[in-house]
C-alpha positions in Angstrom: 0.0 0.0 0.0 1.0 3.6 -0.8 0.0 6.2 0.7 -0.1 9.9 -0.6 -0.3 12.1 2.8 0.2 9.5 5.6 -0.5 10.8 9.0 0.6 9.3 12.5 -2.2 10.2 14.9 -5.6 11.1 15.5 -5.7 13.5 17.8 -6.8 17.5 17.0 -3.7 17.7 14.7 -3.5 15.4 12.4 -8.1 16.0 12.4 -7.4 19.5 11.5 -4.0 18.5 8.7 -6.9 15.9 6.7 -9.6 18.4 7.4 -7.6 21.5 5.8 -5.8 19.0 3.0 -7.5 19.3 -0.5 -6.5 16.1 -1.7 -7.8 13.2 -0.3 -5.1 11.0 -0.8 -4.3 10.5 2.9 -4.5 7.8 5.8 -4.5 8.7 9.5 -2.8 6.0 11.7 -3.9 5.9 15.2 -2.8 3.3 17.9 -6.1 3.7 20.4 -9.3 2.7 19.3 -10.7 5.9 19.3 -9.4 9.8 17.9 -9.0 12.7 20.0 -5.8 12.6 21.6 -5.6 14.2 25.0 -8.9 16.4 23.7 -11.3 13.7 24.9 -14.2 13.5 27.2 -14.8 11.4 30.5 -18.4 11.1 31.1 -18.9 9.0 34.4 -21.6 8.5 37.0 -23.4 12.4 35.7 -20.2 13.6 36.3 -18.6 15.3 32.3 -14.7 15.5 32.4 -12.0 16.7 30.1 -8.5 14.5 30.0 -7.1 17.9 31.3 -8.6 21.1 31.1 -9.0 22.2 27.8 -10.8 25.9 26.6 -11.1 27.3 23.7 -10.4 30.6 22.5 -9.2 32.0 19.2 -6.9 35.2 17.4 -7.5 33.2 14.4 -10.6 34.8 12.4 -11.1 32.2 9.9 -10.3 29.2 12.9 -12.8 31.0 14.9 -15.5 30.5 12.2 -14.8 27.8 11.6 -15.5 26.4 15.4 -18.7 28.5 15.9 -20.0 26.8 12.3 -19.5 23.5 13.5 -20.5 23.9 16.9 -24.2 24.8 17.5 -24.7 28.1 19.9 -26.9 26.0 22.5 -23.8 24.3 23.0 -21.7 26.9 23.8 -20.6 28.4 27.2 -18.7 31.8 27.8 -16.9 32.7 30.3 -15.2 35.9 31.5 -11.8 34.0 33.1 -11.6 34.4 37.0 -8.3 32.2 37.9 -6.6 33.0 41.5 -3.5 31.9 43.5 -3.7 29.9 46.6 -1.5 31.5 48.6 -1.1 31.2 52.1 -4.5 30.5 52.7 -5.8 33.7 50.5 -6.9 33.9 47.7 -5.2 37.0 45.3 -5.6 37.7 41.5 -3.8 35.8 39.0 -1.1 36.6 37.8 1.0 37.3 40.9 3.5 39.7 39.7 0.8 42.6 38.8 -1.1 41.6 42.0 1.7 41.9 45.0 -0.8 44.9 46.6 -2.8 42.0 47.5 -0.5 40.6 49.4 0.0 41.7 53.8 1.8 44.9 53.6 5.3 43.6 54.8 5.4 40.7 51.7 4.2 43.6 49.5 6.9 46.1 50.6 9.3 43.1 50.1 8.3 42.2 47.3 8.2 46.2 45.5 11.6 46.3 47.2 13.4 43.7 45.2 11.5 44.9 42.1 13.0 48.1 42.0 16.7 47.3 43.8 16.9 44.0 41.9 20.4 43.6 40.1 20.5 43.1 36.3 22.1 39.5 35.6 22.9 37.9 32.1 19.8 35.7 31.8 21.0 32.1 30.6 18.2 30.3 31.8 14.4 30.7 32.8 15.5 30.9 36.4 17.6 33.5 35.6 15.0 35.4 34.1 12.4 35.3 36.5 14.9 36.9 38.9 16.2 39.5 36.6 12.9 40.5 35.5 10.8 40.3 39.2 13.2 40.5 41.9 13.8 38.2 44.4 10.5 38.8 46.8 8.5 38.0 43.3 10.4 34.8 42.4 10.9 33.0 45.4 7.4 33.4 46.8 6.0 32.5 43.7 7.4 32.4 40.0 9.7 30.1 41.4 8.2 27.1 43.9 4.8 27.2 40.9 6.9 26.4 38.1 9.0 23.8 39.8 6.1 21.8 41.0 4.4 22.4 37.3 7.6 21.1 35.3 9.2 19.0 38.2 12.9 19.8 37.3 15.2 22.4 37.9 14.1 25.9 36.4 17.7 26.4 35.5 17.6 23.6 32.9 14.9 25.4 30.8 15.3 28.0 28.3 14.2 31.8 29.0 11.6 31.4 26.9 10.3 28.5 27.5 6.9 29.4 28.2 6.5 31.7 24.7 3.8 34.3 24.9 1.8 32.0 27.8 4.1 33.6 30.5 2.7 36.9 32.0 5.0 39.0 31.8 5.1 42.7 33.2 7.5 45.1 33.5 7.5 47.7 36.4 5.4 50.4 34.9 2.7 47.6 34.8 3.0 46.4 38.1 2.5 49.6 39.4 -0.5 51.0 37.1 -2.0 47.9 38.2 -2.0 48.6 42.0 -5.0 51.5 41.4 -7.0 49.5 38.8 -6.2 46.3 37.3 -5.9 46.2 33.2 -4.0 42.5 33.0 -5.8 40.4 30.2 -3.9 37.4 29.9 -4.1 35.4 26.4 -7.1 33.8 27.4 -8.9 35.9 29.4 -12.3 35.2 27.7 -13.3 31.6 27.0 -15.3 29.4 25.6 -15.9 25.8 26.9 -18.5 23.2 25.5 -21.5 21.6 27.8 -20.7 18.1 26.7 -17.2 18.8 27.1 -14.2 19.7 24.8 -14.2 16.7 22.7 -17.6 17.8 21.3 -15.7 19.7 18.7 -13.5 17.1 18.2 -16.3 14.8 17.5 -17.7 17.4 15.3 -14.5 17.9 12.9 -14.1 14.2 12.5 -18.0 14.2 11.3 -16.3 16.2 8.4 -13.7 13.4 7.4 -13.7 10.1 5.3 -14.2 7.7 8.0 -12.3 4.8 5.7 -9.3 6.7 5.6 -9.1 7.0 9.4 -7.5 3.3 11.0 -7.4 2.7 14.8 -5.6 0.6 16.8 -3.2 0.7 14.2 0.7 1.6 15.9 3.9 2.7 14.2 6.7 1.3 15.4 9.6 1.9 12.9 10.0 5.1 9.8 12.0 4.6 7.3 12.7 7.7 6.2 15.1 6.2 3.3 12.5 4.1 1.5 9.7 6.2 2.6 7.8 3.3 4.8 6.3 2.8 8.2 6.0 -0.1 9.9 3.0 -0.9 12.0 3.5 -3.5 15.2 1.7 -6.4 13.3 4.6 -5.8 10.9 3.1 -4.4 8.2 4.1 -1.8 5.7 2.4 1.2 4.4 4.4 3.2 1.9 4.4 7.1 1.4 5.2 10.1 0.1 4.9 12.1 3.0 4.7 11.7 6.3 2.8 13.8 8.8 3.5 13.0 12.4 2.1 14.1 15.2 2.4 11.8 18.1 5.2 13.0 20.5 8.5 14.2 18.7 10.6 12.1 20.9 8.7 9.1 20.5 8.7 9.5 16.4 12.3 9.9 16.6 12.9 6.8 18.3 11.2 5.1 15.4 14.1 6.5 13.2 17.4 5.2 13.0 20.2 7.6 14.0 18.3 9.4 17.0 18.8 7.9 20.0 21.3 10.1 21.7 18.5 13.6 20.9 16.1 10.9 22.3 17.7 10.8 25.5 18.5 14.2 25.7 14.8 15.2 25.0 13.2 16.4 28.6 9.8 16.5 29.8 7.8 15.9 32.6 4.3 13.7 33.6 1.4 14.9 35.2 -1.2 13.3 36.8 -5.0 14.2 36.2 -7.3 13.3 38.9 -10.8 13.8 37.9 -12.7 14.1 41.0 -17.0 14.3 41.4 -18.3 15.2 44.9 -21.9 14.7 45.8 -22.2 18.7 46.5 -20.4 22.0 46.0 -18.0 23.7 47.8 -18.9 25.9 50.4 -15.7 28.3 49.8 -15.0 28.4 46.2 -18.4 29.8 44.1 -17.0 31.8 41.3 -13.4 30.7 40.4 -12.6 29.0 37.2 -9.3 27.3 38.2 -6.3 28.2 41.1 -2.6 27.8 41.3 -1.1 26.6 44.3 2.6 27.3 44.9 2.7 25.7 48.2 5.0 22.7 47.9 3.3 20.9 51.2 0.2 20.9 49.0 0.7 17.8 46.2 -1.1 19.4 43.3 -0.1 22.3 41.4 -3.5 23.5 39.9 -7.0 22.5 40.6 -9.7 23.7 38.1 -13.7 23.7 38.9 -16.0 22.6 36.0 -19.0 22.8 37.9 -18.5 26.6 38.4 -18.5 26.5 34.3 -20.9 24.0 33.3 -23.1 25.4 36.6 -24.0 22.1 37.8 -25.0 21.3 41.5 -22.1 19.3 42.5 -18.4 19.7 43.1 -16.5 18.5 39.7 -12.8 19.0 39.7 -9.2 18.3 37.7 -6.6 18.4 39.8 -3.3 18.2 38.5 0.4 17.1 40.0 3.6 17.1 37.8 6.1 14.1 38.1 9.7 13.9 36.6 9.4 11.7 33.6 11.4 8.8 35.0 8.4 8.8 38.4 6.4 5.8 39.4 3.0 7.5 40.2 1.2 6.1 42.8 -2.4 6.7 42.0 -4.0 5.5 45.2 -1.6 7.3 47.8 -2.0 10.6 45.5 -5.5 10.5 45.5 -5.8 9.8 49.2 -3.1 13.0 49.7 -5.5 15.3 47.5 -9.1 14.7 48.8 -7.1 15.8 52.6 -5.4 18.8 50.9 -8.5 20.1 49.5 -9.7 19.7 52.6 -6.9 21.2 54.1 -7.5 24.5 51.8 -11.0 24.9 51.6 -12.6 23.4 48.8 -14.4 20.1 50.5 -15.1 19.9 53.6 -15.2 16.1 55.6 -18.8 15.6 54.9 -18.4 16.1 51.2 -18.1 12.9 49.8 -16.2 11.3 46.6 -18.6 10.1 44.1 -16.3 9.3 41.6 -13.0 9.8 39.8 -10.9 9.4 36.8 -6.8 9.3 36.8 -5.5 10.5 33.5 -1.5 10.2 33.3 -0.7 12.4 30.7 3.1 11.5 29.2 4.8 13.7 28.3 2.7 17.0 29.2 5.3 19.6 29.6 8.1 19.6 27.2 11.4 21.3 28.7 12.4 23.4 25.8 16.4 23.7 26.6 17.7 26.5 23.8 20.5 23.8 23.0 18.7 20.6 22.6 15.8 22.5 20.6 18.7 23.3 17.8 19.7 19.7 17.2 16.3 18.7 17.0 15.2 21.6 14.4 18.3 20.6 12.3 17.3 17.4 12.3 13.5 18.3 11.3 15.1 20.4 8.5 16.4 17.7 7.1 14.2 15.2 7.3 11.3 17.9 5.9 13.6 17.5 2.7 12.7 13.6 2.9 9.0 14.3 3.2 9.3 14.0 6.9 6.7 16.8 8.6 5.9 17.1 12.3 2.6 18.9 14.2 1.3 19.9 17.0 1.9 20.8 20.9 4.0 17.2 21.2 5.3 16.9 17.4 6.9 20.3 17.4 8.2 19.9 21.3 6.9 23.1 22.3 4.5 24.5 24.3 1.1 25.9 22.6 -2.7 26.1 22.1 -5.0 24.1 20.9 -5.8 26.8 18.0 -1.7 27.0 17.6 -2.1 23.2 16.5 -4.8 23.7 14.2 -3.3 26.9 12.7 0.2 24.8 12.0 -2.2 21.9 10.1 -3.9 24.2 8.5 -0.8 26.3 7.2 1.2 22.6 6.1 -2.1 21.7 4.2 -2.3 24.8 2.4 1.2 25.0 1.6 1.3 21.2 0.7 -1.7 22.0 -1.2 -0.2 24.7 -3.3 2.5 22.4 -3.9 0.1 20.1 -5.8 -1.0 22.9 -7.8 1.7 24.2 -9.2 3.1 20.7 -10.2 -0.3 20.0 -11.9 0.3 23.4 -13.5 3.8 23.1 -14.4 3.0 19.0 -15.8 0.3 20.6 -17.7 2.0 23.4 -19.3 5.1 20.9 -20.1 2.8 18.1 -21.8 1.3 20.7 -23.6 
C-alpha cells in the first residue's frame, strides 16, 4: 500500500492536517481505538470530564468561524476567566507579579523592594529570568516554587523562553499601574468551553472526514525515512510520500534510525490528572474557574472547577500534580493526599463525599524546551522535511502551545502542501502541452 499524505495520529492535529488538506489522498494511523488525543471527554456516574482542562479561545478569524459553524450556539458556554492563586491560605488575583498589593503589607513592601533594587544578571536560563525580571521577593514566593512543582525539574535547565507568549510578563510600569486598577488580560482571558465537554468539537470535525481513511488501533513502530515506509507492530508496511507526524517528537524519533542520543536528551515531565465528582459543591469556592497553588506541602499544582463553568450542582474538579518523567506515580496514595489537601484549603469539607474519579497520566505533558537541545532537533526536522518527513502539534513540534496553535500549524502545512500540488499539476500541464 501507498500512501499519498500518511498521518501518524488522531488526535486535533492530524483532524485538522486531513480536514484543511485538499487532496484526499491521505491515511491517518492511530494506535487507540478511538481519535482525539488528549482532547477527549470522560463522562462518568453524571459527572462530564475533560482529559485535562481544555478551553477554547481564538486570534484566528477564519479558525474562529470555523468552530462557531460546527458547533451549535446552545452548546456553547462563555466565560469571562476568573483564575486566583492559593497562597497562604488567601486567595489573590492571577497573575501574581501585577497583583503583589494583594498581598499583607510587609510581603508587598518586600516584594516592591526587590522589584526596584533587583540587580541586572545575564539571563542564561528561565531561572535567571524570572529573577532579573521580578526581583527576588517575586520569584521565590511565587514564580519560582509554581513552576517547579508544574515542570518537576530544575528551572535552571529550561530555556528563557520557555513558556513563549503564555508567560505573564510585566514590566515595572505595569506592576505599578496595576496597584489603582487592574488592566492584565492574559491570552485567554475570555473563553469558551463546550456543555458536553471539549471533545464535542472534536467529535464534530471528524464528522467532516472520510471515516475509511481514518485506522485505529493501528501503531507505528519503525519510519524509514530512506525508503519512505512505516512499519505498523503487526509488521506491516504502508508506503508514502509524505509523512505527517504528530504523536510526541521524541517518540517518532525513536522510530528513526540515527536518533537515540537527541532521544535521550529530549526532557519533559508527567502529570497526573485526577478527575474528582463530589456529591455537593463547595462551600468556599463559588465563582473561580481554576487556582494555582505554589505551596510545595500541597501535592497538586492547579485544581480547576468545572461545575462553576458548566453550573452544575455538584463539586466537579481536575486536579493536577507534575512528576519527573522517570516517576512511578502512585495513584491510590495521590488520591488519598488530595481529597485531605482540599480539605486542608477549603474546597471540600469532611462531609463532602467522593462520588467518583478518573486518573488520566498524561506522558509527556510539559516539554522542557532547553535552547541547546531544541537546535539539534530543528536541524534534524530540516532535514528530514527535505525527505517528506513533517511534524505537528503541541507534542510533534516539542513546544508548548494552544489548541488553536495546532490547528493553525495543520492548516498552514495543508495549504502549503496543497499549493505544492497545484503548481506541479500546472507546471506537468503546461510541459505536456
Amino acid at each position: 500500500m501507498k500512501i499519498k499524505n500518511l498521518i501518524i495520529g488522531a488526535g486535533i492535529s492530524g483532524l485538522s492536517f486531513a480536514y484543511f488538506l485538499k487532496n484526499e489522498d491521505y491515511l491517518i494511523l492511530e494506535k487507540d481505538n478511538t481519535y482525539g488525543g488528549y482532547c477527549r471527554t470522560i463522562k462518568k456516574d453524571g459527572f462530564t470530564w475533560d482529559y485535562a482542562g481544555h478551553f477554547y479561545h481564538f486570534k484566528t478569524e477564519e479558525l474562529k468561524k470555523l468552530f462557531l459553524d460546527l458547533v451549535e450556539s446552545e452548546e456553547l458556554i462563555e466565560k469571562e476567566k476568573c483564575t486566583k492563586i492559593f497562597y497562604k491560605d488567601k486567595l489573590i488575583d492571577f497573575p501574581f507579579q501585577t497583583h503583589i498589593h494583594q498581598l499583607e503589607k510587609e510581603e508587598f513592601i518586600d516584594c516592591l523592594y526587590d522589584l526596584f533594587t533587583k540587580e541586572e544578571i545575564i539571563e542564561k536560563d528561565f531561572l535567571d529570568m524570572l529573577y532579573n525580571k521580578f526581583g527576588k521577593s517575586i520569584t521565590e514566593k511565587f514564580l519560582k516554587p509554581y513552576n517547579e512543582k508544574l515542570y518537576a525539574t530544575d528551572l535552571a535547565k529550561l530555556d528563557i523562553n520557555a513558556m513563549g507568549r503564555f508567560f505573564p510578563y510585566a514590566d515595572k510600569d505595569e506592576i505599578i499601574k496595576n496597584m489603582k486598577k487592574s488592566k492584565v488580560k492574559s491570552y485567554n482571558a475570555n473563553f469558551w468551553y463546550l456543555r458536553k465537554g471539549t471533545q464535542y468539537f472534536i467529535d464534530k470535525l471528524y464528522s467532516k472526514l472520510n471515516k475509511d481513511k481514518i485506522l485505529f488501533n493501528k501503531e507505528v513502530q519503525h519510519i524509514n525515512m530512506k525508503e519512505k515506509y512505516v512499519e505498523l507492530s503487526d509488521g506491516e508496511k504502508i508506503y508514502y510520500d509524505r509523512l505527517i507526524n504528530t504523536i510526541p517528537l521524541n517518540n517518532a524519533l525513536s522510530m528513526i534510525n540515527g536518533n537515540e542520543n537527541i532521544v535521550k536528551e529530549m526532557s519533559y515531565n508527567k502529570v497526573l490528572v485526577l478527575n474528582l465528582g463530589f456529591k455537593s459543591k463547595s462551600k468556599n469556592f463559588h465563582d473561580e474557574h481554576w487556582i494555582y497553588f505554589p505551596d510545595k506541602s500541597l501535592n497538586f499544582y492547579r485544581v480547576g472547577f468545572y461545575n462553576n463553568i458548566l453550573g452544575s450542582d455538584k463539586l466537579s474538579l481536575y486536579v493536577e500534580i507534575g512528576f519527573d518523567k522517570n516517576a512511578n506515580i502512585n495513584i491510590s496514595k495521590e488520591l488519598e493526599d488530595t481529597l485531605k489537601n482540599l480539605e486542608k484549603v477549603g474546597i471540600k469539607d469532611s462531609n463532602n463525599e467522593l462520588e467518583s474519579y478518573e486518573a488520566i497520566i498524561m506522558n509527556p505533558a510539559y516539554v522542557h524546551i532547553n535552547k541547546d537541545t531544541q537546535e539539534k532537533i530543528d536541524k534534524i526536522l530540516l532535514e528530514n522535511e527535505s525527505l517528506g518527513f513533517y511534524t505537528l502539534g503541541r507534542y510533534g513540534k516539542w513546544t508548548y502551545n494552544s489548541m488553536e496553535d495546532s490547528m493553525l500549524w495543520a492548516k498552514e502545512l495543508a495549504d502549503k502542501l496543497n499549493s505544492k500540488e497545484k503548481n506541479n499539476d500546472t507546471i506537468f500541464k503546461i510541459n505536456f502541452e
